[in-house]
N, C-alpha and C positions, 0 to 999 in steps of 0.2 A: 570620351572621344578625344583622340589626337588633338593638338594645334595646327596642325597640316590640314587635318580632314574637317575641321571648323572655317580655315582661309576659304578652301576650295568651295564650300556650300552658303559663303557669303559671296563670293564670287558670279556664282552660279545663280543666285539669286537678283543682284544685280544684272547681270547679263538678260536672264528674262524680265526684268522690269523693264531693260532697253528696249529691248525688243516688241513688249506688247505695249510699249509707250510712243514706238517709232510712227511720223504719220502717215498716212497710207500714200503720198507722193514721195517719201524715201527712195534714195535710188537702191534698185535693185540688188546691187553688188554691194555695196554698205550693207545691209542687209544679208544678205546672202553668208558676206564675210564675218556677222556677229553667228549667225546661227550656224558655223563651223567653228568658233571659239567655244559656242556654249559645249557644241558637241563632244569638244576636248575636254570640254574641263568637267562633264561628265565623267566619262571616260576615265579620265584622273581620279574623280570622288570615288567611282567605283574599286579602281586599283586598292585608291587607298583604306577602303573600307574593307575589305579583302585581308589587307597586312591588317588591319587594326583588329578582327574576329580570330585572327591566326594567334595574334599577340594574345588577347583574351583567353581563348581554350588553353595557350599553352601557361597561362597563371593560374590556370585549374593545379598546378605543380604544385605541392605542400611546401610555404614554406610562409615563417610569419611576418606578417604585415609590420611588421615595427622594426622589424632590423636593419638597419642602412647600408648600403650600398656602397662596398671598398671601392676606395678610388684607383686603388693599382690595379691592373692589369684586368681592366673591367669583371671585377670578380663576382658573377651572376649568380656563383653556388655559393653561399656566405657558409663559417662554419656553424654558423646555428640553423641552417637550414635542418627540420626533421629528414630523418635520415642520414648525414654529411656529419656526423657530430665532431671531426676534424679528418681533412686530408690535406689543407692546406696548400699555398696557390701553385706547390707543385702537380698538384692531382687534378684539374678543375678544366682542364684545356676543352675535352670533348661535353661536356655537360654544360658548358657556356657557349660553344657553336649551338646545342640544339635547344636552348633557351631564352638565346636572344629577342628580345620585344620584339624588335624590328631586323629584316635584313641590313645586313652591314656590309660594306666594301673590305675586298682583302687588310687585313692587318696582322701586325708582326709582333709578334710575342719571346718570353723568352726567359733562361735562368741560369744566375754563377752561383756555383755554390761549394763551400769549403766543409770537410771533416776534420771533427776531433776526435779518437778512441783510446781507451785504456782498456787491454786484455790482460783480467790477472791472470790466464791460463799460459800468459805467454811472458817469459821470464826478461827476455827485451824490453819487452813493453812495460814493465813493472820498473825495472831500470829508471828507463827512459822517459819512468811518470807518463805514458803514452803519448801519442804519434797527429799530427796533422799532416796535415796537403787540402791539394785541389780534388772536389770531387768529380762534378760535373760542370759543362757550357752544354746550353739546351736552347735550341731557338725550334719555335714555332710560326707556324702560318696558318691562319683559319679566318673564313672567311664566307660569304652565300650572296649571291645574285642569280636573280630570278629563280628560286627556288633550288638550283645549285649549288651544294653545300662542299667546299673545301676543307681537310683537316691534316694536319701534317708536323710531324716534330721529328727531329733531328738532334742524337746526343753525339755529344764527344767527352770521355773519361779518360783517365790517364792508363784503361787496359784496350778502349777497342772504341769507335765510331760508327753510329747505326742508325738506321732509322726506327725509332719507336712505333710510331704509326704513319699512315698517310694513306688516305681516303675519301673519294668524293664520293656524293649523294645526292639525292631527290627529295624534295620533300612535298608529298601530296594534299589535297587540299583538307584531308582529314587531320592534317597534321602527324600521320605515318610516315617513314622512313627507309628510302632502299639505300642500302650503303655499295662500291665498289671499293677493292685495296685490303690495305696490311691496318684491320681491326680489330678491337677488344672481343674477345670469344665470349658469345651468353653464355656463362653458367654461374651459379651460385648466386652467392652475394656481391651482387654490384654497384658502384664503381669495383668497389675495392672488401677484399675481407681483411681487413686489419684496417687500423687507424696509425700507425709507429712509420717507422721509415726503416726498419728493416724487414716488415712484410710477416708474412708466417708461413707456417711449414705448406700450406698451399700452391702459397706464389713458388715455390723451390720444387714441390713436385709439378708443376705445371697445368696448377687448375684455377691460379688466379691471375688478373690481369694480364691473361696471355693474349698475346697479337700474332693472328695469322692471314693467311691471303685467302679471300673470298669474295663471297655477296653476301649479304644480308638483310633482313626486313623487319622493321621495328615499328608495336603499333598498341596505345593504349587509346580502351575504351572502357573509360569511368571508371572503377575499380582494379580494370584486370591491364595487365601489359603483357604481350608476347613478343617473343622474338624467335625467330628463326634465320638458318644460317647454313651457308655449304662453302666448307674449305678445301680446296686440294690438294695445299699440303702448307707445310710452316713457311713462315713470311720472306726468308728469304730467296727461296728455290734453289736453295744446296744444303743439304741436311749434314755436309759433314762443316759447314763453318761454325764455328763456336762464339764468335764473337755476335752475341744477340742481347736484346735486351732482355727477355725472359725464357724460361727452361723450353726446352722440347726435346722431343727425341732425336738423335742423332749418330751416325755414324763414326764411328769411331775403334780403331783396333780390332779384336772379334767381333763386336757387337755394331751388327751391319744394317739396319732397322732403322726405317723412318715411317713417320705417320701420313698418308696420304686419303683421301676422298673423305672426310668426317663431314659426318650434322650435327647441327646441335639447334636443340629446344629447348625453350624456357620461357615458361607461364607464372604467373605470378598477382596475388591478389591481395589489395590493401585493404583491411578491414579500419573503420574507422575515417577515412580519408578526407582531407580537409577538413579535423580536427585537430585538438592539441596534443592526441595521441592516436598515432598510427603504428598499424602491427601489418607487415608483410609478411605475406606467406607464399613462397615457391616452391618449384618442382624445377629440375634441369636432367636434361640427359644429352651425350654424345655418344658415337661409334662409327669408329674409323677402321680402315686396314691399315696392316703394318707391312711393308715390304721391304724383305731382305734382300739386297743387294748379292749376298752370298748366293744364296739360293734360287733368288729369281721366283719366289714365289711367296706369298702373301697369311701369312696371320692375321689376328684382328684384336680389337680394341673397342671396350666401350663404360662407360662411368656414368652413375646416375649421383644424382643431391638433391639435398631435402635445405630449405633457409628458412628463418623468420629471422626480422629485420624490425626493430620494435623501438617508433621513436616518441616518446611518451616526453613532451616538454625540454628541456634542454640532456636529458638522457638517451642515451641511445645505446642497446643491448644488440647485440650478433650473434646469432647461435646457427650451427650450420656443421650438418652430414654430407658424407661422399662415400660414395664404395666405388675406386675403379679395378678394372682386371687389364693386363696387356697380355696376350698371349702370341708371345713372335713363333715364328717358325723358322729356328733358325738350324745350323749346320751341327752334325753331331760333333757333341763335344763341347758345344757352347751354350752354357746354362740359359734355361727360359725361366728362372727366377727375379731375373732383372732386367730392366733394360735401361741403356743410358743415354742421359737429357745434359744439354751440353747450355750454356748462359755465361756471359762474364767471360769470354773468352778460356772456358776450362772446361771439365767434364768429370760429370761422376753419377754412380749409380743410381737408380728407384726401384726395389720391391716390387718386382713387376704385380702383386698383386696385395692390396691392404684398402685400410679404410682411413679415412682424414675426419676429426671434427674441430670445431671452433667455438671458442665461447671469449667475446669480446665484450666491454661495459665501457662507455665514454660519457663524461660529461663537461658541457660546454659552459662556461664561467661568462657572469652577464656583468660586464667590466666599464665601469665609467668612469675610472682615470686617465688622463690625457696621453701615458704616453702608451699605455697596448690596447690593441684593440682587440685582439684573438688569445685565449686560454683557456684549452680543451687538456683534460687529463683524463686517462686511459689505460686500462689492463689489458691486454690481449694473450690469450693461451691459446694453443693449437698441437695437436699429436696427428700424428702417424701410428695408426696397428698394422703392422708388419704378419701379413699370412704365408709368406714364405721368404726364406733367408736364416731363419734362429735368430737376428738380433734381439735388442731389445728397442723397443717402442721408441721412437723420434720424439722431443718434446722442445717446447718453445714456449715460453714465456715474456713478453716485456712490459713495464710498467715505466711512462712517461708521460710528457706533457708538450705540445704543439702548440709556440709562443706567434705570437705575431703580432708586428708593428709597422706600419706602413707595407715598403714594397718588401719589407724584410720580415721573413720567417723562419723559426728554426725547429728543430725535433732535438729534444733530451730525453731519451731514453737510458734505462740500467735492461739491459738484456741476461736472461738467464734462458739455458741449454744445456737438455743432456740426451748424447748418441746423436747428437745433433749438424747435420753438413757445417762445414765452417769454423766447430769450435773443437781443439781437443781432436782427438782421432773417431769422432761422431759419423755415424753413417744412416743412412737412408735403406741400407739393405743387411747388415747380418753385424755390425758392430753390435758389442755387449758394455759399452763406456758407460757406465751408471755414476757415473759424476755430474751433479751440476756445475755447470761453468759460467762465470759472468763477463760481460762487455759492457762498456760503458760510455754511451756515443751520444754527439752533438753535431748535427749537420744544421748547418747557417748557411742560407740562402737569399738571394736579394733576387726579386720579380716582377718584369715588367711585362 
């Protein structure tokens, strides 16, 4: 029990001692005016009992008792939480609104953060001993009163200015979820399918932490979590702007295609739960229309996935299937083996139809020296099967560690890619680049 809800029921106690101790010539109005005090402060206990059963169900959440509580940026998802095996206090914004003990008044969040990289594929950069700058300023706002839940971030990079998310909510007395706004899409493995900070070949076709504009309904019961979801179209409501925070489809040159009216489901069961090992198991599916501006008429779209999500002690394993198809109907002349997804203010193709898997392994280091407190290291690989285009196969690999010390965190990864977006002349749709290629990156980040 609260110290709140311990004041109020000594209060209350008091209060009727007065009262059945008062003598029967008490004036009326004295009286009258204790037994509208008690009534409040009733009133109150009940409130407060209310927030304290909400707070309880919601530590029904896996995660262990002994790990303490970062002081920076009220960090609720610690990275030893089973499941979290690192995303560090860049990843944590939306998972810390819906797991706060207690409602909280608006607060202000936020992150600077600088890059290092060396590309030996890039002859400059080898020169140059590789390249810094600034990567991102990111401020947030999230916040809940009286069951209404605010969530919202805002980047600025040195290619474009966006909103990441921003979304309000409901939250029921079951402790279920209706979201409105520019939210996380259920599918797969969530938060996040990678632990790195450059993501994997997912997040670039457009199946992981993707943000678009809908509703949504979020609701777990003892084992099982569902969610459901209706979008009608990507978050900004112009599918030819490029500057976004993650891939979509998008307009651009011939290829005249944006994704509009999608659902998405996804159910999910933790075997084990409130153990020191848990094994999740999901299902996801979506299907949208595609409509061609060209044409004025409508293709379709739709992508199922399979997860387990296995957090066994300070280990945490990701493994994870996709099969999507996109089928435009576009203008003759303009190939339906691709369609293109625009992010980062640029744009380039996707295999309108292949399959994605994931096989990720993170573990979380139990650190009692004074000055770090976070050290998660981690493999993560991801492919792309390419069913039409001729290329060869997309692949990703990176192998790092997610340091953290106080408000400051950083990602050191060695990245390796081949036919891969980004590295080399690597592509998503009909490239044949069978060269591995390496990167070599450090983002440092300070988080408040």
């Amino acid at each position: 029990m609260t110290a709140s809800v311990v004041r109020g029921a000594i209060a209350v106690s008091l209060l009727a001692f007065a009262l059945a101790a008062a003598p029967a010539r008490a004036d009326t109005d004295e009286v009258a005016r204790l037994q509208q005090q008690l009534a409040a402060l009733e009133q109150r206990m009940a409130e407060l009992e209310r927030r304290l059963a909400r707070a309880e169900a919601r530590s029904d959440r896996p995660e262990p008792a002994s790990v303490p509580r970062r002081s920076f940026e009220d960090v609720l998802v610690d990275t030893a939480v089973l499941g979290v095996a690192v995303t560090g206090a860049e990843r944590i914004e939306e998972a810390r609104i819906q797991e706060a003990p207690e409602p909280e008044p608006i607060r202000f969040g936020g992150a600077l953060r600088f890059n290092h990289f060396f590309r030996e594929d890039v002859k400059d950069s080898r020169t140059r001993r590789g390249d810094s700058g600034f990567n991102l300023f990111r401020l947030n706002v999230d916040g809940e009163i009286r069951d209404i839940i605010l969530s919202a971030e805002y980047r600025y990079t040195p290619d474009m200015d966006v909103l990441r998310h921003g979304w309000i909510g409901y939250r029921f007395d079951d402790d279920s979820m209706f979201k409105l706004g520019i939210h996380r899409v259920p599918f797969g493995l969530l938060p996040f399918a990678s632990h790195n900070f450059w993501d994997g070949v997912p997040f670039y076709a457009g199946f992981a932490d993707n943000h678009d504009i809908g509703v949504a309904y979020e609701r777990r019961d003892g084992p099982w979590d569902f969610n459901l979801a209706f979008y009608k179209n990507e978050e900004l409501g112009s599918a030819g702007t490029l500057a976004r925070y993650a891939p979509d489809v998008v307009r651009e040159g011939e290829q005249q295609n944006e994704e509009i009216n999608r659902f998405n489901a996804r159910v999910a069961y933790t075997l084990g739960r409130e153990t020191g090992c848990e094994h999740e198991f999901g299902i996801s599916g979506q299907r949208a229309d595609l409509f061609n501006a060209t044409t004025s008429s409508r293709g379709s779209h739709w992508a199922a996935a399979g997860h387990l999500d296995s957090r066994c002690g300070r280990w945490n394993v990701q493994l994870q299937g996709v099969r999507y198809v996109y089928d435009p109907d576009n203008p003759e002349g303009v190939s339906n083996d691709m369609v293109r997804l625009g992010a980062f203010g640029t744009s380039f193709d996707l295999a309108a139809r292949g399959k994605l898997a994931v096989a990720n392994v993170a573990y979380n280091f139990d650190l009692t020296g004074r000055w770090l407190d976070q050290l998660v290291c981690y493999n993560n690989y991801s492919r792309l099967f390419k069913d039409v285009g001729g290329g060869r196969d997309s692949e990703l690999n990176t192998v790092g560690c997610g340091v953290g010390a106080g408000p400051l965190f950083a990602y050191v990864d060695l990245i390796f890619a081949r036919n891969m977006l980004f590295f080399g002349d690597g592509s998503m749709v009909d490239s044949d680049d069978d060269r591995w290629r390496g990167r070599f990156n450090i983002n440092l980040g300070y988080y408040w």
